[in-house]
Structures are given as C-alpha cells and as structure tokens.
C-alpha positions as CSV (number, residue, x, y, z in Angstrom):
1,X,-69.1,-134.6,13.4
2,X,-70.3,-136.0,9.9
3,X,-68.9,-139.0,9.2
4,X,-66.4,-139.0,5.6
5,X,-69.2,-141.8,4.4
6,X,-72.0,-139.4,4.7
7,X,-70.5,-136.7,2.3
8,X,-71.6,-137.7,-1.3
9,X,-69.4,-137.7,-4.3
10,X,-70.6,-134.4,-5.9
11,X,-69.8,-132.3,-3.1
12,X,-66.4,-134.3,-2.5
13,X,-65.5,-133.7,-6.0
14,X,-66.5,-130.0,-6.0
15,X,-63.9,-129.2,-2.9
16,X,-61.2,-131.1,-4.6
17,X,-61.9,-129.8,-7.7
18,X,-61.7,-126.3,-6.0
19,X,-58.8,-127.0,-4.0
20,X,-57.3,-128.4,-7.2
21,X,-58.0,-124.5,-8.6
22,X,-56.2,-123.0,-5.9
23,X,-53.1,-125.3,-5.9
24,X,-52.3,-124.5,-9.1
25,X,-52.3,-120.4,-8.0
26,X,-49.5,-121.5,-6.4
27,X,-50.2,-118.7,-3.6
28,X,-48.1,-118.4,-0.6
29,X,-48.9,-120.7,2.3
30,X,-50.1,-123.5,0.0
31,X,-49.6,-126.4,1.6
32,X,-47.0,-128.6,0.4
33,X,-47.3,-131.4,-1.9
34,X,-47.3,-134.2,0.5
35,X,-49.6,-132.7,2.9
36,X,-52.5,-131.7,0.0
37,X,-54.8,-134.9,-0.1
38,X,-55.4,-134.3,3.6
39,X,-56.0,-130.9,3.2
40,X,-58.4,-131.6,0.8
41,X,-60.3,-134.0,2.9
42,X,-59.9,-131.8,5.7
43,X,-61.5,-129.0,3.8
44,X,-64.0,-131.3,2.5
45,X,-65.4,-132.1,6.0
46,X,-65.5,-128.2,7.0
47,X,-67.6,-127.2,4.5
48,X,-69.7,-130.1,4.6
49,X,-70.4,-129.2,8.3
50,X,-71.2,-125.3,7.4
51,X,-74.6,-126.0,6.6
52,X,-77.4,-127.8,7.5
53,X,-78.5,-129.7,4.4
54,X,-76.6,-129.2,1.3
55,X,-78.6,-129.8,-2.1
56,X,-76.6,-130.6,-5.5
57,X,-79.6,-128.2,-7.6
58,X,-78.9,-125.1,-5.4
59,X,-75.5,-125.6,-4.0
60,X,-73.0,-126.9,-6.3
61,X,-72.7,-124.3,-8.6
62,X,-72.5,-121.6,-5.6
63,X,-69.8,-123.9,-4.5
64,X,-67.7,-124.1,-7.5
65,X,-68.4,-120.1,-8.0
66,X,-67.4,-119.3,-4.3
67,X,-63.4,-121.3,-5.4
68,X,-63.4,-119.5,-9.1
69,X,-65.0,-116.6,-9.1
70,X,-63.2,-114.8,-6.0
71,X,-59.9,-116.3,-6.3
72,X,-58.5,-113.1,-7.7
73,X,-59.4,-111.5,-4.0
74,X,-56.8,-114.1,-2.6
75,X,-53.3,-113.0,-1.9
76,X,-52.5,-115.9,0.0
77,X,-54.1,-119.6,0.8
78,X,-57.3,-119.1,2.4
79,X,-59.3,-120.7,5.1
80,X,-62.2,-122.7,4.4
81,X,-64.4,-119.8,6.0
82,X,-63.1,-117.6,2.7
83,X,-65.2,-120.4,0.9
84,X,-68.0,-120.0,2.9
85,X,-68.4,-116.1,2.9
86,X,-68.0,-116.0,-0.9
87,X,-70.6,-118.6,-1.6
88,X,-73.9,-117.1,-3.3
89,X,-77.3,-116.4,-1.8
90,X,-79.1,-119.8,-2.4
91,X,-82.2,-118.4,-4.8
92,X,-85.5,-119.0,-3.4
93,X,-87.6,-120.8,-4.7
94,X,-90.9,-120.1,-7.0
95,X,-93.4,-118.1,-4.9
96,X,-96.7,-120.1,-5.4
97,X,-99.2,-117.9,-7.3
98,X,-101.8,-115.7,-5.1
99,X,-104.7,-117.6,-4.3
100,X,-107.8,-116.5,-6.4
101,X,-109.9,-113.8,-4.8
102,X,-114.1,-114.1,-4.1
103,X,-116.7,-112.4,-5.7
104,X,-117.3,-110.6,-2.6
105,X,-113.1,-110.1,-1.8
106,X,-112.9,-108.4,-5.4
107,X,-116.3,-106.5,-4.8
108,X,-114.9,-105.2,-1.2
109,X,-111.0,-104.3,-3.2
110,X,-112.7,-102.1,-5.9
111,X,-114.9,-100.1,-3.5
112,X,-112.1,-99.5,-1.5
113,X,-109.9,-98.5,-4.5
114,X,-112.8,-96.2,-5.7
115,X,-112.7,-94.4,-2.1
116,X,-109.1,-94.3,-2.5
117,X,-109.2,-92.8,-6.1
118,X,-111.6,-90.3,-5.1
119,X,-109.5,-89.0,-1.6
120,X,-106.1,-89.1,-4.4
121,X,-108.1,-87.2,-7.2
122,X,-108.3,-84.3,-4.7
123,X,-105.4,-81.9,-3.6
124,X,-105.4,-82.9,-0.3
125,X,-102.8,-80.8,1.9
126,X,-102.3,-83.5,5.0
127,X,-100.4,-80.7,6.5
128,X,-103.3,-78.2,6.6
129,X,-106.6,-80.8,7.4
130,X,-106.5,-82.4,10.5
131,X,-108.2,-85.3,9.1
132,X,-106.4,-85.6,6.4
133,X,-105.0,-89.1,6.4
134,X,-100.9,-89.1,6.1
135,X,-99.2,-89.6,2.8
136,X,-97.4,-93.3,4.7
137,X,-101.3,-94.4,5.7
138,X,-102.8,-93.7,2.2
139,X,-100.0,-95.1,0.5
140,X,-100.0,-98.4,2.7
141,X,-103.9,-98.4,1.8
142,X,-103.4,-98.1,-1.8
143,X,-100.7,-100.9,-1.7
144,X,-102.8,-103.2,-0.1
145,X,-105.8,-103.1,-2.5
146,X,-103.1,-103.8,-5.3
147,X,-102.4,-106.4,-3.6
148,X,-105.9,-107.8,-3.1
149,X,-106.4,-107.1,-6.5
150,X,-103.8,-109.5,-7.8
151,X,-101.0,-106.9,-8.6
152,X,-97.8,-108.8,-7.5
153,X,-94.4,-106.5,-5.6
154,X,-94.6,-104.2,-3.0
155,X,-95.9,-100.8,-4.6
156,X,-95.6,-98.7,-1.1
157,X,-92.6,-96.9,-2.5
158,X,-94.4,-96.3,-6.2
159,X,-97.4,-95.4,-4.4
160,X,-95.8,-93.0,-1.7
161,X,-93.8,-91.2,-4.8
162,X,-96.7,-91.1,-6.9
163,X,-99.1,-89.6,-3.6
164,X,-96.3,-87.1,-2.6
165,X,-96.1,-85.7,-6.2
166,X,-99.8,-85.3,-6.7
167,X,-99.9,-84.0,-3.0
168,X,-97.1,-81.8,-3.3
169,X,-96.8,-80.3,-7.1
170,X,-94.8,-77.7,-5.9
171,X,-91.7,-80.3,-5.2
172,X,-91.9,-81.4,-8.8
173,X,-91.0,-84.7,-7.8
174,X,-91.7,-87.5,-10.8
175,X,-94.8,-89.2,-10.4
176,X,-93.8,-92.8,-11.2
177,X,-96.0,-93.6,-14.4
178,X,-96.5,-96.9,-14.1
179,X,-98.2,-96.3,-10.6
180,X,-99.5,-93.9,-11.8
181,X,-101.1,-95.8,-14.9
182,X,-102.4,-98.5,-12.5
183,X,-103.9,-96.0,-10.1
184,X,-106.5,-94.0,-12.0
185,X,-107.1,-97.1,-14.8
186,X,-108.3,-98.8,-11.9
C-alpha cells in the first residue's frame, strides 16, 4: 500500500475537490458530516492505487471529468470504482513521423504500385480466374505500398471499397474518391 506521503498535492486536491462535488449532490448514502474527511482520504488512497503511475499532464483533467461530467448518472453515493470506470482514455501520445524511405525503398514502392495499378485498371472477375488474386490480398497490397510511400492511416477498408466497386460495377457500391484519387494519380 502507498503510503499518504507519496500522494502529491494535485492529485489529493483533485479527489477532495471531487468528493467536495458530490457532497454537495446531497445523494443518498452520503456519508455524514463527521465521517467525510476520512472518506475523502480513504478515497484518495483508492484511486491513487488504481494505477500504475499517475501523471498531472494526462490525468488530472480525466480525473476531475470522471467526478463532473458523469455525476448526473449517480442516483446514489458511489464507490470509488464509479470514478475509475468513468475516467477517459488517456490520449496517446504523438506518433513519431515515418522514417524517410531510400532511393531504392521508393524505387521498389512505385514499381510495385505500377503492377498494382495495372492488375486494378482491368475488370478482373476473382470469382471467374483462378489466378486472380482476392479482393482482401490486392487490397492488403495496395495498402502497404501507401504506406511505404509515406501515406499515413490504414487505407485497407478505402482500398477494399474502392477494389470491390471497380471489381463489381454491378453492386453500384461507391467507390471512395479520395482512394480513389490517390490510386490512379499514383
């Protein structure tokens, strides 16, 4: 168990200030007004031993919102788990940019994206030609020279959409344009 002395101030003061919020509710099985400050404290040390490593930057404000923002949820005084399944996702952080490609990388992307663009520019039926590769294989293919060609996201669902309604007119599903777009500008 964390001792009190480890807890710093901001997180203290958060779970007061939260308790604080929920006192003044008034909802039923509060507890009373001689037994608050060591509920408070109490609550303090659960939450503080929920998780690993809490950081001001990312967790306060997920703190604060878990008391505020789902209060109106609360017909009666919660547990300190209530807090804890209410609390935000923390964000991630910044994914570092993709790491510049070689001459030869970029050569080896573009021819593959010209064999690609040539196998899409026909009406391939992958039903009807057993060599046909599948709709899921070509797609994956496409999305991964994207990819190497510094196009950020996963595309597999654009591409897939976009293969299916070139593949399968009859369906008149929508291409997705901006797929599309990227794909034959290539």
């Amino acid at each position: 168990m964390t001792s009190h002395h480890a807890i710093p101030a901001w997180f203290n003061n958060t779970v007061v200030e939260g308790m604080q919020y929920l006192v003044a509710l008034h909802l039923p099985f509060s507890p009373s007004d001689d037994t608050i400050a060591a509920t408070c404290q109490a609550w303090v040390q659960a939450l503080w031993n929920t998780q690993h490593h809490w950081d001001r930057q990312i967790d306060q404000v997920r703190l604060r919102d878990a008391f505020v923002c789902h209060a109106h949820k609360l017909s009666q005084w919660p547990a300190p788990k209530f807090i804890v399944d209410h609390m935000a996702e923390r964000a991630l952080p910044k994914a570092l940019p993709m790491p510049p490609l070689s001459d030869k990388e970029v050569a080896t992307n573009l021819k593959r994206l010209g064999v690609l663009k040539k196998m899409m520019s026909k009406k391939f039926k992958p039903d009807e030609d057993e060599d046909a590769v599948s709709l899921d294989v070509l797609a994956f293919e496409v999305e991964q020279a994207l990819f190497g060609q510094g196009y950020e996201g996963d595309h597999y669902d654009q591409v897939f959409d976009w293969l299916n309604a070139r593949a399968f007119p009859e369906k008149k599903e929508p291409a997705n344009l901006a797929t599309e777009y990227v794909i034959e500008n290539l």
